[in-house]
C-alpha positions as CSV (number, residue, x, y, z in Angstrom):
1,X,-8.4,-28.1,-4.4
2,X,-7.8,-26.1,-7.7
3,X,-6.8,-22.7,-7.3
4,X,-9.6,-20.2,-8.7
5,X,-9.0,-16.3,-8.6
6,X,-10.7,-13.2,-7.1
7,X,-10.4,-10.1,-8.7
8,X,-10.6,-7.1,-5.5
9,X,-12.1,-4.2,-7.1
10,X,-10.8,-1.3,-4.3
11,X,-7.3,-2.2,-5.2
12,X,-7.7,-2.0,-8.4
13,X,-9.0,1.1,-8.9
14,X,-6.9,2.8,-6.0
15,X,-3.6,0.9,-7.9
16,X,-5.3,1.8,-11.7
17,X,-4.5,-1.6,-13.0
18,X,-6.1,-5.2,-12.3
19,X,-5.3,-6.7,-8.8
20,X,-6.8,-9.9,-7.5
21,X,-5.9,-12.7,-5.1
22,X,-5.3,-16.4,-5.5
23,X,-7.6,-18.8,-3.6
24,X,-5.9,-22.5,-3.1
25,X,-3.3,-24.0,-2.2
26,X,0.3,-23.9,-3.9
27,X,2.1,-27.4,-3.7
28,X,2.9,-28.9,-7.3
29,X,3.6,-27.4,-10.5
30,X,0.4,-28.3,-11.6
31,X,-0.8,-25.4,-9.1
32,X,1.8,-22.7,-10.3
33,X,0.5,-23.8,-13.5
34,X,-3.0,-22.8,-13.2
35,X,-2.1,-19.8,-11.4
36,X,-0.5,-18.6,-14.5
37,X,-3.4,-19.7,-16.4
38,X,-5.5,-17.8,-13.8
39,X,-3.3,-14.6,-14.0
40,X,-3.5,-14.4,-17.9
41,X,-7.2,-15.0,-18.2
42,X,-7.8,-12.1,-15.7
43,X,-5.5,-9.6,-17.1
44,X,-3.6,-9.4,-13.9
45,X,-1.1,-7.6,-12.8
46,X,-1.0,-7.8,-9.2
47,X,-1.9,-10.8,-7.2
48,X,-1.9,-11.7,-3.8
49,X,-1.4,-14.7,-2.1
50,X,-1.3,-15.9,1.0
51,X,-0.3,-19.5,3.0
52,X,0.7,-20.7,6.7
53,X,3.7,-22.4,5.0
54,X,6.8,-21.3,2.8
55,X,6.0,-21.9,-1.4
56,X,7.9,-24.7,-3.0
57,X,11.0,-23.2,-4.3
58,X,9.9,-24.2,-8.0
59,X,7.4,-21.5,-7.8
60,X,10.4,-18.8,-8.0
61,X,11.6,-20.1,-11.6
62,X,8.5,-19.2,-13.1
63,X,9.1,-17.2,-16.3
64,X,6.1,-15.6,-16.2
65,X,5.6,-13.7,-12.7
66,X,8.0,-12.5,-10.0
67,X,6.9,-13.6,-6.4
68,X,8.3,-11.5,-3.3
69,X,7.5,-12.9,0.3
70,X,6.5,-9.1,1.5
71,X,5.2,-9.7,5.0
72,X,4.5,-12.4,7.9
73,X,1.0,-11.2,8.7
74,X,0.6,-11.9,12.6
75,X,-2.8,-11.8,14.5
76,X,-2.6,-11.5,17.9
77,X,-5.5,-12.1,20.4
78,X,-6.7,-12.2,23.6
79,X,-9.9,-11.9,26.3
80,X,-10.7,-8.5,27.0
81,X,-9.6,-6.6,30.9
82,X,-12.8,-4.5,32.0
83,X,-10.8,-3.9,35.0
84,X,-8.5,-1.2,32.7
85,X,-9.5,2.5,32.5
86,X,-9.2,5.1,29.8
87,X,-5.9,7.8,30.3
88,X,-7.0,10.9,31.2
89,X,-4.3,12.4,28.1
90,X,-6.8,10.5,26.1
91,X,-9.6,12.4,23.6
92,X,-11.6,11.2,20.8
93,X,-11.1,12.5,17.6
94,X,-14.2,15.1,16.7
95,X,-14.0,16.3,13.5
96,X,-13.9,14.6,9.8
97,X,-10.9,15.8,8.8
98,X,-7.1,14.4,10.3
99,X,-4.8,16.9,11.3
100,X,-1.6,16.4,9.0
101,X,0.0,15.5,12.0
102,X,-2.4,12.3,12.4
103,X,-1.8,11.3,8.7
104,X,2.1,11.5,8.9
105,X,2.6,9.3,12.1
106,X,0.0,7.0,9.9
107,X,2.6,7.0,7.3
108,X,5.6,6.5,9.9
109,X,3.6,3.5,11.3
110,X,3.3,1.7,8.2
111,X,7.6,0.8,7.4
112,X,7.0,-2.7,7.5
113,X,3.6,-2.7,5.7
114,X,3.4,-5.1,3.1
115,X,2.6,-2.1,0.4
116,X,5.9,-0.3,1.6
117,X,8.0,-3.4,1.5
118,X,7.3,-4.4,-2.5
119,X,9.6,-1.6,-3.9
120,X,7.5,-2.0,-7.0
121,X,4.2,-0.4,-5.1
122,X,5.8,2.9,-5.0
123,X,6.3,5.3,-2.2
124,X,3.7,7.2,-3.3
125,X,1.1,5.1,-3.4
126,X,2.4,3.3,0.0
127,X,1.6,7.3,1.3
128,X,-1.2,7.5,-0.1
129,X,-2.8,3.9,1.0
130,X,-2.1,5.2,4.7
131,X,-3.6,8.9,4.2
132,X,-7.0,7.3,2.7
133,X,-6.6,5.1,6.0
134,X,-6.5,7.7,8.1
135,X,-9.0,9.5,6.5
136,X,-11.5,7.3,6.5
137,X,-10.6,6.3,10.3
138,X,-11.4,9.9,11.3
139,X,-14.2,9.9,9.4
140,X,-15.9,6.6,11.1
141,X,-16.1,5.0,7.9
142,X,-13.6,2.1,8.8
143,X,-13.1,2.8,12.0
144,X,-15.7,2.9,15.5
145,X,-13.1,5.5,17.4
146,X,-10.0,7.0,17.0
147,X,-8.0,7.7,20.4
148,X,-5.2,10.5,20.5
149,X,-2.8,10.9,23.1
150,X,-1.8,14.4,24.0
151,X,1.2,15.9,25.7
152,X,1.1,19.9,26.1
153,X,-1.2,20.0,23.3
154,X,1.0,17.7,21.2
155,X,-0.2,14.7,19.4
156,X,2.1,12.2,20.9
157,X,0.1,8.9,19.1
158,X,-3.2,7.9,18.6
159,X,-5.0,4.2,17.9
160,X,-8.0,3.5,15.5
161,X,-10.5,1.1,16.9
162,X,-13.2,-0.9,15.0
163,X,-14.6,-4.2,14.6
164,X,-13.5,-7.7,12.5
165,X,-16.0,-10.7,12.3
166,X,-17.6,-9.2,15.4
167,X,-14.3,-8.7,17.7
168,X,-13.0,-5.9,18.7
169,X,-10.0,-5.2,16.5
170,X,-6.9,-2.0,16.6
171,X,-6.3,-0.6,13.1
172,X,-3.5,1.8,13.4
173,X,-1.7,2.5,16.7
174,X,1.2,5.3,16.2
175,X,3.2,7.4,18.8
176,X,5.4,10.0,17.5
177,X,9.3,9.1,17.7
178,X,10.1,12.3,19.8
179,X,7.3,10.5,22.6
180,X,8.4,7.3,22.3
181,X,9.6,5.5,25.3
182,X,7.3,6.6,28.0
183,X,5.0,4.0,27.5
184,X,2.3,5.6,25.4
185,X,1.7,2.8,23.4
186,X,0.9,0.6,26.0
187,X,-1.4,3.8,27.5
188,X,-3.2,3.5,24.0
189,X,-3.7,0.0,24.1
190,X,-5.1,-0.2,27.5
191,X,-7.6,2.5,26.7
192,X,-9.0,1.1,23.6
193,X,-9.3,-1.9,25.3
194,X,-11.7,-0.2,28.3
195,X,-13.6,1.7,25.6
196,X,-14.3,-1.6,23.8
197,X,-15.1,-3.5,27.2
198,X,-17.7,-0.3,28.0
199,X,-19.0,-1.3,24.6
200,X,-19.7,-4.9,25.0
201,X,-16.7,-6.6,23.2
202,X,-15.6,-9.3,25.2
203,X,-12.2,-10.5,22.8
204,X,-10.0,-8.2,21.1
205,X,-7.0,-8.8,18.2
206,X,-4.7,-6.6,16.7
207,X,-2.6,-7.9,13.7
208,X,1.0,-6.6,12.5
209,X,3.7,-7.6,10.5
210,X,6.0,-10.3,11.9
211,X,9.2,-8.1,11.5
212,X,7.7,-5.5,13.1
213,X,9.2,-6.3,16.5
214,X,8.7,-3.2,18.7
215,X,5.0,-3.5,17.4
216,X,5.1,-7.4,18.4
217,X,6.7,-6.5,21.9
218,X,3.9,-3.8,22.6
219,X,0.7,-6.1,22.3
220,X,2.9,-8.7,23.9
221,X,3.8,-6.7,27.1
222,X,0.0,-6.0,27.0
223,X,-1.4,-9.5,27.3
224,X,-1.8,-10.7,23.9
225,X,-1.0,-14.5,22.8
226,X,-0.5,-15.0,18.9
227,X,-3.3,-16.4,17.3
228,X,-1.7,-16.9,13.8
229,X,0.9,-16.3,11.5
230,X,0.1,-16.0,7.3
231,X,2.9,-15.4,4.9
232,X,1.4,-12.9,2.3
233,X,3.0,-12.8,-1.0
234,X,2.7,-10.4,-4.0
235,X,2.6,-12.2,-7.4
236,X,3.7,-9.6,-10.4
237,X,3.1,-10.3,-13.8
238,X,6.2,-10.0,-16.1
């Protein structure tokens, strides 16, 4: 199958230059060929690609682009427990607005995210990716719920909850590094789960990065089998 490009307009305009992904696979020379075909026809500077098995090494002597392996994207799944209830240190968020609190353990949750990985993203615009998150969590517009767990009237962690090809699916989860260790997560976890079980869902997935492994440990501890494994790459043009 030839490879063919698709330029994602959201990126582009958040990262101000052209960002698009490559569609196909990646297996002769021929292939890294027309991706660099595909890359200058577009104008691109950023592309993303992404494959259930390692490139061929002869895609790293390319002249034209540097490629950087920045995460193992892992999806983890499983049938939703209506048997679970909701925490009673659990609240809904009410208002529009996140609390900066909310926004900087959205930040903190984020160290192995793909956009925080690529040095050549920026920290800054890594910050700024996971505030507009938040954001527009808070705000509904990506997100059903958003969960907070509180601890004399501290913001210990919170979860986003919302919906992916018609599962139920966690955004963010976060729990402050002062809280950790007292099993908040897992507190967060099983209450999203009940408040998507009251809301019909009947499977739920969550997806991290691979070397994320107190994030991997959590959703396993919780019942959760891995569904897949993609290794995303960025593609920079020279």
């Amino acid at each position: 199958m030839k490879q063919r490009f698709v330029k994602l307009d959201w990126d582009s305009n958040f990262f101000n230059f052209n960002v698009g992904r490559i569609m196909g696979p990646i297996k002769e020379k021929q292939d890294i060929q027309n991706v660099e075909f595909l890359i200058e026809e577009n104008k691109n500077k950023l592309s993303y690609y992404s494959t259930s098995k390692k490139l061929p090494e002869f895609v790293f002597e390319s002249n034209k682009f540097d490629i950087v392996l920045v995460d193992r994207k892992t999806t983890y799944s499983k049938s939703i427990n209506s048997d679970l209830e909701i925490n009673k240190s659990i609240s809904s968020i009410d208002h529009k607005i996140p609390e900066e609190k909310l926004i900087d353990l959205a930040i903190q949750s984020g160290v192995y995210s793909r956009f925080n990985v690529d040095k050549k993203i920026g920290k800054q615009k890594f910050k700024e990716m996971y505030r507009l998150w938040m954001i527009n969590s808070v705000n509904r517009k990506i997100a059903k719920e958003v969960f907070v767990f509180t601890e004399n009237k501290n913001i210990a962690g919170f979860v986003t909850l919302g919906e992916k090809n018609n599962r139920a699916d966690i955004g963010i989860i976060a729990v402050d590094n002062v809280f950790r260790g007292k099993g908040i997560g897992k507190t967060l976890m099983t209450s999203a789960e009940k408040w998507f079980s009251n809301s019909g869902y009947k499977s739920i997935q969550v997806v991290t990065q691979g070397d994320n492994i107190p994030a991997c440990k959590l959703y396993e501890s919780c019942g959760y089998n891995v569904e897949s494994i993609e290794l995303f790459y960025h593609i920079w043009k020279k």
